[in-house]
DRENDO-1510 file (C-alpha; in Angstrom, 1 decimal, always signed):
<recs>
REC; n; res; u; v; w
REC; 1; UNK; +119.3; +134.6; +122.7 .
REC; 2; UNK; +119.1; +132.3; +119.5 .
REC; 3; UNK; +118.9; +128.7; +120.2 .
REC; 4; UNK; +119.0; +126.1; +117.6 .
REC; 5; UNK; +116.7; +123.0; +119.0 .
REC; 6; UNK; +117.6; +119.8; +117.1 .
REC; 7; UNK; +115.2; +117.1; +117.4 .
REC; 8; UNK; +114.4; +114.2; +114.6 .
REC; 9; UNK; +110.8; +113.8; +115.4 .
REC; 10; UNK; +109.7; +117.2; +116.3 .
REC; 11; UNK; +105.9; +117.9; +115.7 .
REC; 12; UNK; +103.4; +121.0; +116.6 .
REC; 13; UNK; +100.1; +121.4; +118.6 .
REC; 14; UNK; +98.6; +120.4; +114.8 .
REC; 15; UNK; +100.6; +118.1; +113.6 .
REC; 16; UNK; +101.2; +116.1; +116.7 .
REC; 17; UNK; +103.6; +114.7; +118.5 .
REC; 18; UNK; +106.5; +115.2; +119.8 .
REC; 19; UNK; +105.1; +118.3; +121.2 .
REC; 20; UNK; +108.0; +119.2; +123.7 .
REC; 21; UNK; +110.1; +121.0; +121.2 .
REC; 22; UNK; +106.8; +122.8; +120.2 .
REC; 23; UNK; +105.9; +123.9; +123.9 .
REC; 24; UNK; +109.2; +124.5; +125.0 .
REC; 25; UNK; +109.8; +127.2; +121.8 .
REC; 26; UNK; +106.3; +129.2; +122.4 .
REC; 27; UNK; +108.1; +129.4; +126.1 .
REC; 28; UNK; +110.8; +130.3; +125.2 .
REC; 29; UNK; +109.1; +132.9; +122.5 .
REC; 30; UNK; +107.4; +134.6; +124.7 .
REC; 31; UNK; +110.4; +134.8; +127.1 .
REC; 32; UNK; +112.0; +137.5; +124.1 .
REC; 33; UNK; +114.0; +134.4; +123.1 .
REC; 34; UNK; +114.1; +133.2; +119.2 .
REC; 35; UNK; +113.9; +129.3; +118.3 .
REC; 36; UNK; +114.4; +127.3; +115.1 .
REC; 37; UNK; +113.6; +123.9; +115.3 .
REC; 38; UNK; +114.9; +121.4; +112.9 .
REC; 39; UNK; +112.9; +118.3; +112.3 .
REC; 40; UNK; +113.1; +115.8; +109.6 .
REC; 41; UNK; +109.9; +116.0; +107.0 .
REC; 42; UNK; +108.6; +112.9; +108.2 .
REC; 43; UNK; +108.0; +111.3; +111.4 .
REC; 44; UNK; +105.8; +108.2; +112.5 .
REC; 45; UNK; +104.8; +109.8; +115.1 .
REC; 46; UNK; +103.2; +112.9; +113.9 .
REC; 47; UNK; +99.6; +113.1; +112.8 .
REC; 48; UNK; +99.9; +114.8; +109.8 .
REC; 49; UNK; +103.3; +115.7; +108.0 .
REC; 50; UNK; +104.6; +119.2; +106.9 .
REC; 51; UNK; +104.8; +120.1; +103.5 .
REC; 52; UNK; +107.8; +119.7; +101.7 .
REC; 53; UNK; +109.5; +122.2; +99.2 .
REC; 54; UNK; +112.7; +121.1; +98.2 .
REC; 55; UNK; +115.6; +119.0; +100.6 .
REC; 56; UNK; +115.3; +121.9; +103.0 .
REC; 57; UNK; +111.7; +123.3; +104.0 .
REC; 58; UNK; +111.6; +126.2; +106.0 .
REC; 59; UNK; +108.1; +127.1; +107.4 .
REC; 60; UNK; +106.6; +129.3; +110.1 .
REC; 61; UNK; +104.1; +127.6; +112.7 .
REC; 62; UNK; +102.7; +129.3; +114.9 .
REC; 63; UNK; +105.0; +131.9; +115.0 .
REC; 64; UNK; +108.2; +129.3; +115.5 .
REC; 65; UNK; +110.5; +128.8; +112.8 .
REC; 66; UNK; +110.9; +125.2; +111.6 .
REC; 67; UNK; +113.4; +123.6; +108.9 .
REC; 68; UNK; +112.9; +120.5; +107.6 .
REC; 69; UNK; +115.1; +118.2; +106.4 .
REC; 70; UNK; +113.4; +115.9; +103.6 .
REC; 71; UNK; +113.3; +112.2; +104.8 .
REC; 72; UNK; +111.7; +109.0; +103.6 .
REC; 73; UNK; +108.9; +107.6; +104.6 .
REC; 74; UNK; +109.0; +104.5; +106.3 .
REC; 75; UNK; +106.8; +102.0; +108.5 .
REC; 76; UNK; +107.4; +99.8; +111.4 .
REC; 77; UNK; +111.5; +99.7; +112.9 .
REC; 78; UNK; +113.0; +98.6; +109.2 .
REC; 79; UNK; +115.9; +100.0; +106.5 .
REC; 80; UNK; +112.9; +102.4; +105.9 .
REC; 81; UNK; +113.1; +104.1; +109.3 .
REC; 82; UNK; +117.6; +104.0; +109.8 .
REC; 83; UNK; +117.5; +105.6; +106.5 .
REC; 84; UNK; +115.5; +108.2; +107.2 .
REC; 85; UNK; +117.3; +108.9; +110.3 .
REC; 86; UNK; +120.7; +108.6; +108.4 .
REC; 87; UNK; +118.7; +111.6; +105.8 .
REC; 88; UNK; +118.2; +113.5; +108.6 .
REC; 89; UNK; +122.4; +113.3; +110.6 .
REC; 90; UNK; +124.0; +113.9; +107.0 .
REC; 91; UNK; +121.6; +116.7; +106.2 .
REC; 92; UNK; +122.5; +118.4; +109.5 .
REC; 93; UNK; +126.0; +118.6; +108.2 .
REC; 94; UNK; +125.2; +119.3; +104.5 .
REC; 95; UNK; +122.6; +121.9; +104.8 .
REC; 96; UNK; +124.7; +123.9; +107.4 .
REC; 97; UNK; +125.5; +126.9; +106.0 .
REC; 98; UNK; +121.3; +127.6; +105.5 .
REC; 99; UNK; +121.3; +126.4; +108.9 .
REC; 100; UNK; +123.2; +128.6; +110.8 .
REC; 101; UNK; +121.7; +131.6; +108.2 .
REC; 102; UNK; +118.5; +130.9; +109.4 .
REC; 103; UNK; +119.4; +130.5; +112.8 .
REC; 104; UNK; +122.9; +132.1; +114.0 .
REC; 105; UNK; +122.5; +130.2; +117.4 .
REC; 106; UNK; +123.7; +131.0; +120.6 .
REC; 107; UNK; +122.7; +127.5; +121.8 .
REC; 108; UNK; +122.8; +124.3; +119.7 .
REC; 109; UNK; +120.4; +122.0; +121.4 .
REC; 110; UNK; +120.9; +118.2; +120.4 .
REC; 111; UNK; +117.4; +116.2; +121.2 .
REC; 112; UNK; +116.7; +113.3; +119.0 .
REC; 113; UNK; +115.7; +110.7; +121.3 .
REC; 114; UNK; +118.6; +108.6; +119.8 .
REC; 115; UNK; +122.2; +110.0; +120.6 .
REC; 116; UNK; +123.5; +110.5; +117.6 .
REC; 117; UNK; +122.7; +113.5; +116.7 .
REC; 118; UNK; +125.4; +114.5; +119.2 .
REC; 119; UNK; +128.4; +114.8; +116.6 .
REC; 120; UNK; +126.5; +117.2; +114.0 .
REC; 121; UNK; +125.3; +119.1; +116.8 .
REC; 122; UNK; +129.0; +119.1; +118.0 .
REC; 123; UNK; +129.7; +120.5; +114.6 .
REC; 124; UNK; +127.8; +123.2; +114.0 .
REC; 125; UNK; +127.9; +124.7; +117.8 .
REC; 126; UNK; +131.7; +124.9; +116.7 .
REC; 127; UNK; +131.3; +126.7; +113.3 .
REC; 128; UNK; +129.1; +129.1; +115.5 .
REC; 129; UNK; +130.7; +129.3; +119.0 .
REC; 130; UNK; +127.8; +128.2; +120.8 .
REC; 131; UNK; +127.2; +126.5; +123.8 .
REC; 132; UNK; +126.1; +122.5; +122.8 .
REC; 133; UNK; +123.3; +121.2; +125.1 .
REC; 134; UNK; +122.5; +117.4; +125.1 .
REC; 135; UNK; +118.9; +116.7; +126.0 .
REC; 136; UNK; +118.4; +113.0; +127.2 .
REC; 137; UNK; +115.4; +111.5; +126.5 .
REC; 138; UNK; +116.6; +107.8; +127.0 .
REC; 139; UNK; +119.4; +105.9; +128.2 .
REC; 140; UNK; +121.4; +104.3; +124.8 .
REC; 141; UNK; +122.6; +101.7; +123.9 .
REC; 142; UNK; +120.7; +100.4; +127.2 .
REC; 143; UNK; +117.0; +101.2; +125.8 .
REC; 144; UNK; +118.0; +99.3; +122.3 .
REC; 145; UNK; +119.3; +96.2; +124.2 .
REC; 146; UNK; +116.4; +96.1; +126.8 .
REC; 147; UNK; +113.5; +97.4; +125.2 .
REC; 148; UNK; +114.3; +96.5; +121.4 .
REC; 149; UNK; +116.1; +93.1; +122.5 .
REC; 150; UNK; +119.2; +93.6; +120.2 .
REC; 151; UNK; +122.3; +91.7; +120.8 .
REC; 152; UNK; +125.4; +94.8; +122.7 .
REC; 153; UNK; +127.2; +93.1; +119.5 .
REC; 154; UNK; +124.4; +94.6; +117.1 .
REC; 155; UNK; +126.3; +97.6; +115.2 .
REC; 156; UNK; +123.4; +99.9; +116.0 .
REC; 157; UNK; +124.5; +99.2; +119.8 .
REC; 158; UNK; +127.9; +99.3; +119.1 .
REC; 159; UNK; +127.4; +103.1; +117.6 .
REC; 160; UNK; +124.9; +104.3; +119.8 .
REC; 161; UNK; +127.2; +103.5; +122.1 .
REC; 162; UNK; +130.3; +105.8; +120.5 .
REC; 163; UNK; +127.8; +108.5; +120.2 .
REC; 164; UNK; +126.6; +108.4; +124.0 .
REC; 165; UNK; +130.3; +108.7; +125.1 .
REC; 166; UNK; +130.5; +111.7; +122.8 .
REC; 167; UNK; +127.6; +113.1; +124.4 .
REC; 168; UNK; +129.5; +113.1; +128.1 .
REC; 169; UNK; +132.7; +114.1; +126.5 .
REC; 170; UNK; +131.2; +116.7; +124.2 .
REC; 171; UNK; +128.5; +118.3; +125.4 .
REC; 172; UNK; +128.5; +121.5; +127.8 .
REC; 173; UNK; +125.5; +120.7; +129.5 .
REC; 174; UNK; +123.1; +117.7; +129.7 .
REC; 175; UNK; +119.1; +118.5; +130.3 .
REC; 176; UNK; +118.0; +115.2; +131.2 .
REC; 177; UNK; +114.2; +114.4; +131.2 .
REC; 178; UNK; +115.1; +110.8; +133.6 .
REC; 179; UNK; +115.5; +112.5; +137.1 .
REC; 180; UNK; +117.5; +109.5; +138.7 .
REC; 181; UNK; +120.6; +109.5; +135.7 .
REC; 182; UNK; +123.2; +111.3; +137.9 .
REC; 183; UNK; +125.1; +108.2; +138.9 .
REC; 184; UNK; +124.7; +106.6; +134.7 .
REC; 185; UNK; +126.2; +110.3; +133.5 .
REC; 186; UNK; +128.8; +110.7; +136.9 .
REC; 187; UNK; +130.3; +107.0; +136.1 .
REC; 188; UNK; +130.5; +107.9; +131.9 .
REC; 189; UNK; +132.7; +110.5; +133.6 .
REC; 190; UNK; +130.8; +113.5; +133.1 .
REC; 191; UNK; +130.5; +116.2; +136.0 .
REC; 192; UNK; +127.0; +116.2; +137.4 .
REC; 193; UNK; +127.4; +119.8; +138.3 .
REC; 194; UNK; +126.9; +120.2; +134.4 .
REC; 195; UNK; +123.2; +118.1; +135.0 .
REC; 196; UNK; +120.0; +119.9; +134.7 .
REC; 197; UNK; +116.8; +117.7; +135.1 .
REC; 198; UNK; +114.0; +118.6; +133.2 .
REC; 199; UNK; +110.9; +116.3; +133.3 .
REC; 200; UNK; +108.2; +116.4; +130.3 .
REC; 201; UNK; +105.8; +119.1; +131.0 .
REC; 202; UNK; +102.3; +120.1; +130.5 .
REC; 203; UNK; +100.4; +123.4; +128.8 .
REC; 204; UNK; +97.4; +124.4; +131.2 .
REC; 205; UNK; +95.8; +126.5; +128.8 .
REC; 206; UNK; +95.1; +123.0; +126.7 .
REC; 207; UNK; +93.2; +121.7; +129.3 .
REC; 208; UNK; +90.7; +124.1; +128.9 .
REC; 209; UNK; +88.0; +121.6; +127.7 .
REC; 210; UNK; +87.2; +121.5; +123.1 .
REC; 211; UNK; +83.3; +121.9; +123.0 .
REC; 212; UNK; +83.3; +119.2; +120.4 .
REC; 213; UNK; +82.0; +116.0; +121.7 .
REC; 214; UNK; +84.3; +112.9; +122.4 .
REC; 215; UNK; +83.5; +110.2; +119.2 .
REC; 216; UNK; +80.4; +108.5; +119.7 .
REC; 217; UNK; +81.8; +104.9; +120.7 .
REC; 218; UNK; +83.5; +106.0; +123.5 .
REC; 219; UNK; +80.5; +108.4; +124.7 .
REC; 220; UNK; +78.3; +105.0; +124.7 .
REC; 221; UNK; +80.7; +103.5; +126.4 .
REC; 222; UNK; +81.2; +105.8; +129.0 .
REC; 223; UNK; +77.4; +106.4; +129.7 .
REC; 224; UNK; +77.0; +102.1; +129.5 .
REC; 225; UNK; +79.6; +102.3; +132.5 .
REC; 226; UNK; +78.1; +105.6; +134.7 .
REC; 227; UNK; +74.4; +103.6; +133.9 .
REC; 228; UNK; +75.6; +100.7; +136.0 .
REC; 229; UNK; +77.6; +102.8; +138.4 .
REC; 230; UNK; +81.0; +101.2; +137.9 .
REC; 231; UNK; +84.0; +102.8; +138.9 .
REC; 232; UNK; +85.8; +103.5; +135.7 .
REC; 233; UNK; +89.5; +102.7; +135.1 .
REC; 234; UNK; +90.8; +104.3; +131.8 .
REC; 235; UNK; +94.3; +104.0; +130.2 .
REC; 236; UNK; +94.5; +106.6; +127.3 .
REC; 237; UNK; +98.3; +106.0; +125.3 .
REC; 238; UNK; +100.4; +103.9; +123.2 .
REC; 239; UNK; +99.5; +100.0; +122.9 .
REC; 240; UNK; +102.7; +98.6; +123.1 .
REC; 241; UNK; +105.0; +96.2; +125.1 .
REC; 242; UNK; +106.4; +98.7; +127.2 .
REC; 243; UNK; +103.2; +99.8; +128.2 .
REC; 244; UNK; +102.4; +96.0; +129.7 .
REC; 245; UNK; +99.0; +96.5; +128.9 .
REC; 246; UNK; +98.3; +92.6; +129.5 .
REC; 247; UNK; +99.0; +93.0; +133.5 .
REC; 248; UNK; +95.8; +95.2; +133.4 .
REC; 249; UNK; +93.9; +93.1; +131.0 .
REC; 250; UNK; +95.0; +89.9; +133.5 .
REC; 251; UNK; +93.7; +92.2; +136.7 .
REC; 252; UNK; +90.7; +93.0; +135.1 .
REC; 253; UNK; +90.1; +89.1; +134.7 .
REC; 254; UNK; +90.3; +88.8; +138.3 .
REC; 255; UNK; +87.3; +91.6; +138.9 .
REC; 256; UNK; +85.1; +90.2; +136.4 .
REC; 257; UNK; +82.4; +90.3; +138.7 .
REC; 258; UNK; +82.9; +93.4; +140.4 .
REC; 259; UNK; +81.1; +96.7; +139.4 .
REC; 260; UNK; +84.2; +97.9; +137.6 .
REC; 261; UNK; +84.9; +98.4; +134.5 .
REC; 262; UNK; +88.0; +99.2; +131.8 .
REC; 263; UNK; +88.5; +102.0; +129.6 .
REC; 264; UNK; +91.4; +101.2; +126.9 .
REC; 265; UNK; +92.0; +104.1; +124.6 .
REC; 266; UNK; +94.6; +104.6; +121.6 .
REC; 267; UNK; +96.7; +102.4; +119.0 .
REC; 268; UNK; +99.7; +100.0; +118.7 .
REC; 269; UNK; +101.4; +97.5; +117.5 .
REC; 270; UNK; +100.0; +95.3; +120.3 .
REC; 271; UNK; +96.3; +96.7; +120.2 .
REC; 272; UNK; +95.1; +93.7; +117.8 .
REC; 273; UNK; +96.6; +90.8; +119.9 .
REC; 274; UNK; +95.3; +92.8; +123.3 .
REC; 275; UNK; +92.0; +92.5; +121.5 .
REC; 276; UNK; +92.2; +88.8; +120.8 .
REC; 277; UNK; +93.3; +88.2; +124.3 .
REC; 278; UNK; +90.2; +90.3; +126.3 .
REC; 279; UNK; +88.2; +88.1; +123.9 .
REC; 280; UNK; +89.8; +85.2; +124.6 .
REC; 281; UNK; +89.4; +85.6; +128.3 .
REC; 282; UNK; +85.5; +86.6; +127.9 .
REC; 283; UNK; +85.9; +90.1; +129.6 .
REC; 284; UNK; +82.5; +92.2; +129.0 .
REC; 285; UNK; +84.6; +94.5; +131.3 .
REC; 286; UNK; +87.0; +95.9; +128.9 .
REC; 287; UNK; +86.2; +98.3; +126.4 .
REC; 288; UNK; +88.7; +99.1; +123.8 .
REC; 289; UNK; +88.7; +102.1; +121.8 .
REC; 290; UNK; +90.0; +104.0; +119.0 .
REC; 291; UNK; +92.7; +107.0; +119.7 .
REC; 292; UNK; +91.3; +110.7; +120.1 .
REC; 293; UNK; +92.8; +113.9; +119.1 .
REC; 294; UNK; +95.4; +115.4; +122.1 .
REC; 295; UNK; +92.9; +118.5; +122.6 .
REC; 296; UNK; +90.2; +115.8; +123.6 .
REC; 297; UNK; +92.6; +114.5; +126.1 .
REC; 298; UNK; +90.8; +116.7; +129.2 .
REC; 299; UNK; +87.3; +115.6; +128.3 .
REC; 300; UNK; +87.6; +111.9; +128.5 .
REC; 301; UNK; +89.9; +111.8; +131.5 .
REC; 302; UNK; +87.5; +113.9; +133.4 .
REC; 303; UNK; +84.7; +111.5; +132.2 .
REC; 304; UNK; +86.7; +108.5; +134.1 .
REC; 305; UNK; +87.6; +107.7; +138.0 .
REC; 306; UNK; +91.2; +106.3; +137.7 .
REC; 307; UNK; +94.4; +106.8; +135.2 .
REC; 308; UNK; +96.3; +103.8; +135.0 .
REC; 309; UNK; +100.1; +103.1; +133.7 .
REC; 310; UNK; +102.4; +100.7; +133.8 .
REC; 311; UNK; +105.9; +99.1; +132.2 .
REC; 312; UNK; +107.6; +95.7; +132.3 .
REC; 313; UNK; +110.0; +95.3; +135.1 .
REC; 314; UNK; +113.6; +96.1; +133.3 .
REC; 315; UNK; +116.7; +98.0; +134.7 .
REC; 316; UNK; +116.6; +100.4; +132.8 .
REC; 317; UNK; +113.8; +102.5; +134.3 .
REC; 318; UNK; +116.3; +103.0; +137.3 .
REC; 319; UNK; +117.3; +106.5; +135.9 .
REC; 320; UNK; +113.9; +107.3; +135.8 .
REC; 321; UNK; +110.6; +108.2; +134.2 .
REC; 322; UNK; +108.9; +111.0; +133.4 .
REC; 323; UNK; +105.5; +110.2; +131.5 .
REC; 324; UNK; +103.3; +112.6; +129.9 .
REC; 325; UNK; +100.8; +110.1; +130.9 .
REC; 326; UNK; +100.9; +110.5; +134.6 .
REC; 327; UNK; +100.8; +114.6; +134.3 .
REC; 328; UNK; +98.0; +114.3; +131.9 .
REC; 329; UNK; +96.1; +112.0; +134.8 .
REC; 330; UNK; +97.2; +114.4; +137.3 .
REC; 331; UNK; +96.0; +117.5; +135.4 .
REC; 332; UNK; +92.7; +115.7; +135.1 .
REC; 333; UNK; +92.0; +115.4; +138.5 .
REC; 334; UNK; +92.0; +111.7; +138.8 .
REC; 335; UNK; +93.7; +109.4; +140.8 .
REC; 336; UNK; +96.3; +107.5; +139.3 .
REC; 337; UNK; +97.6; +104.0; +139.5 .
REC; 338; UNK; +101.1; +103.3; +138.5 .
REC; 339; UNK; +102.6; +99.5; +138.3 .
REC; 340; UNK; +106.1; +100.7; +137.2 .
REC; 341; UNK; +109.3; +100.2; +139.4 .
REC; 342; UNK; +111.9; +103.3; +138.9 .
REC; 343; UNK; +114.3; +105.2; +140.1 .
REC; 344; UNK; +111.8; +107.8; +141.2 .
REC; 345; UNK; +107.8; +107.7; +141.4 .
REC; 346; UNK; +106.0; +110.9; +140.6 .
REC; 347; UNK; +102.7; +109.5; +141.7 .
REC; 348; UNK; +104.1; +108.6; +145.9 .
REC; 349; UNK; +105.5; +112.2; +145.6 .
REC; 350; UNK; +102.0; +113.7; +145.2 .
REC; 351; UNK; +100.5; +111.6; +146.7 .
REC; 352; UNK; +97.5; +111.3; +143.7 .
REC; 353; UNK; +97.1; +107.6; +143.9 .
REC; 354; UNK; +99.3; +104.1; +144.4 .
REC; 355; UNK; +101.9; +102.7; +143.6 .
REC; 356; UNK; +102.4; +98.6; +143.0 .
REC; 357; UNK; +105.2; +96.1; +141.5 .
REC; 358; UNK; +104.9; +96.0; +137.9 .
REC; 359; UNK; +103.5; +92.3; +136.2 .
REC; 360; UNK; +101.7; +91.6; +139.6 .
REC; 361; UNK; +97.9; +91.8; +138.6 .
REC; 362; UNK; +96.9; +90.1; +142.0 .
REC; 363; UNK; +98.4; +93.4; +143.4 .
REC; 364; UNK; +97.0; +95.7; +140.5 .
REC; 365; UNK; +93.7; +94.0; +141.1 .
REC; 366; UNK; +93.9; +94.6; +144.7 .
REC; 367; UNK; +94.4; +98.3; +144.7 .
REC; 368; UNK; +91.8; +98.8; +142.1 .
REC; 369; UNK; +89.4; +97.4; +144.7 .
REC; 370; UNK; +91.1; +99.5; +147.3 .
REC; 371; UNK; +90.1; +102.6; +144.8 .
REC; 372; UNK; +86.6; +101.4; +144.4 .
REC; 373; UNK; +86.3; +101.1; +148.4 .
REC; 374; UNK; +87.3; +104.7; +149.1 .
REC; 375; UNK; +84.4; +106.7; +147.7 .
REC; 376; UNK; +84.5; +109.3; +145.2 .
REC; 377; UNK; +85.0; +112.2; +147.8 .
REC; 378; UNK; +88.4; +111.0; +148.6 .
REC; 379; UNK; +89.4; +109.9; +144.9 .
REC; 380; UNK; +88.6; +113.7; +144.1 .
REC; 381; UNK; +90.8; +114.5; +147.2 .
REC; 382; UNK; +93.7; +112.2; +145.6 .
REC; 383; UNK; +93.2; +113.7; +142.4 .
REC; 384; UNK; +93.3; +117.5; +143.2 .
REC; 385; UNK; +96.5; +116.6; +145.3 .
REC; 386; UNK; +97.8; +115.6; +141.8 .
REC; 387; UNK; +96.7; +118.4; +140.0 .
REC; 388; UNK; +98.6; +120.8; +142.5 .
REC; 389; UNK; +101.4; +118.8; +142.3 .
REC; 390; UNK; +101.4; +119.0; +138.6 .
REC; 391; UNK; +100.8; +122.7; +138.3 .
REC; 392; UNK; +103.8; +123.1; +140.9 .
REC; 393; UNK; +106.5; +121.7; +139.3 .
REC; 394; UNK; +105.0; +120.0; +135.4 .
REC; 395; UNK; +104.1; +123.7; +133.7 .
REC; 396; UNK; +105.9; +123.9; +130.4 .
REC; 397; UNK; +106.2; +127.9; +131.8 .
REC; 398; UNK; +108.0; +126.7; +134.8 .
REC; 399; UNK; +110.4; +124.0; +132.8 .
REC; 400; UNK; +111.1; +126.4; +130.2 .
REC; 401; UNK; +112.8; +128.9; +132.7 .
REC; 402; UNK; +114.5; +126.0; +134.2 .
REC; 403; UNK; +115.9; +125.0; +131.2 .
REC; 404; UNK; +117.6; +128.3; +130.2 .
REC; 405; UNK; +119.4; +128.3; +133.4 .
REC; 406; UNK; +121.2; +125.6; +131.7 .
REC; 407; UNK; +122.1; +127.9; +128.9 .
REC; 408; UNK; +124.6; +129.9; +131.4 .
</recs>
């Protein structure tokens, strides 16, 4: 089978994320399937960039075929960035003759995060008789109102909203990585019989551990905390507002004079005010560190005691989450404490941890205590619950399978 995966952002194991079209391709490679992913040539969140020969780049990585369509570069949610997702929509339909060359797909897969890739997707599964799958990453225009705080009269809601009724009127099949949208896509009038859910995944040979040591600040960190015997709680991910970052920073007030301490790793647009506000509030108990390659991922989660995530309290999160951070916690061993309110909760279902109201840092602070009181022995317990759990129904192997079900 050929299948033609359309996704804005996509990135490789070297150039970072987003990794799901990545892993899902080498699946699907090995399965005797053959993949082209189209990206555009650049991508905030990607490490490094691909390099660019022309308005269309094709390149081989790591045995995948990738095309990429030449985009600006851009900083911060500007002109810079809707322009270079604009680049990317009108290149789909310009460059698709090379396209469909390259890839003469079977399947046209339409997953850009944002839904309008939905209508040159539409397009070119037409040219080529394919079946057109929609992979929902978020719910739009409902993320841009909620999360982004734009006005439902903003003309970015008003045509992410045109394009998410095209996807339920257009699409053959929707993959959905939010496992509670059934009623959203069932009252958009699409038939949930036609709903596949597939959750982000993980790779288990990339949690065999890289030799190379973790960067020296956070090894001195770490071995500061063990030397005082503190239990450990890391977050490792995006500083940003939907992370709510400042609920755990406000618990870890409240334990001040426990033996506990806080493990903040990665960047964001937030990380310099999170900064001013642990020094604001005096806390010796929070260290705050720079971001780490993916492939050191294993070796500093299995250096802490407790994962930690969390989200504001919004409506939205009623179809669902599906974290990478949670599965990365879970593949780590580690019990994990989640402060998000959804539609489902992938940390009670393994039970590999607790669950408590989001913004509540009496509560957070509470069950971190609660951690501390158990005793290692039955945090390992917790944690290897977690990992089976993870291993059972997170694989990228297993996900990839489930996802060409959808194909028929």
């Amino acid at each position: 089978m050929n299948i033609l995966y359309i996704d804005h952002y996509a990135g490789s194991k070297s150039m970072g994320m987003e990794f799901r079209p990545y892993y899902l391709g080498m699946s699907w490679k090995e399965m005797g399937h053959n993949i082209t992913i189209i990206g555009s040539s650049f991508s905030h969140l990607r490490s490094c960039q691909p390099i660019i020969n022309g308005a269309l780049t094709s390149e081989k990585v790591d045995g995948l075929d990738y095309l990429w369509i030449k985009g600006v570069k851009y900083n911060g949610n500007g002109f810079g960035r809707l322009l270079n997702v604009m680049q990317f929509l009108f290149g789909l339909f310009f460059y698709q003759k090379k396209i469909l060359k390259k890839s003469q797909p079977d399947v046209v897969i339409a997953s850009s995060t944002y839904p309008m890739d939905i209508w040159p997707a539409k397009y070119l599964a037409k040219i080529c008789d394919a079946r057109l799958i929609f992979e929902l990453h978020d719910v739009w225009p409902q993320s841009l109102t909620e999360i982004a705080g734009l006005s439902r009269f903003n003309p970015l809601v008003i045509f992410a909203g045109l394009a998410e009724r095209a996807v339920y009127s257009s699409a053959d099949r929707v993959v959905s990585m939010l496992p509670a949208i059934h009623e959203h896509c069932s009252k958009l009038g699409f038939d949930i019989s036609n709903l596949t859910i597939v959750p982000n995944g993980i790779v288990v040979n990339d949690w065999s551990e890289n030799e190379a040591l973790l960067p020296q600040k956070i090894r001195a960190v770490i071995s500061d905390m063990r030397s005082k015997e503190h239990l450990i709680v890391c977050y490792a991910g995006a500083h940003g507002v939907p992370n709510e970052l400042e609920n755990l920073i406000n618990a870890a007030e409240l334990l001040r004079n426990e033996n506990i301490s806080f493990l903040l790793v990665g960047e964001g647009h937030l990380k310099s005010e999170l900064k001013d506000l642990v020094e604001t509030k005096k806390l010796d108990n929070i260290s705050m560190c720079e971001s780490i390659p993916k492939s050191f991922m294993p070796k500093l989660l299995r250096s802490v005691d407790v994962g930690f995530i969390g989200a504001k309290n919004r409506p939205i999160y009623k179809h669902g989450i599906s974290p990478n951070k949670i599965a990365d916690y879970m593949m780590a061993e580690i019990p994990v404490i989640s402060a998000i309110e959804a539609g489902n909760d992938p940390v009670k279902e393994a039970d590999c941890g607790c669950s408590v109201a989001p913004s509540n840092p009496e509560a957070l602070a509470s069950t971190i205590l609660y951690m501390d009181s158990i005793g290692q022995s039955e945090r390992k317990i917790m944690g290897q619950r977690g990992k089976e759990y993870v291993l059972q129904n997170y694989s990228y192997d297993i996900l990839a399978k489930k996802f060409v079900e959808a194909f028929k």
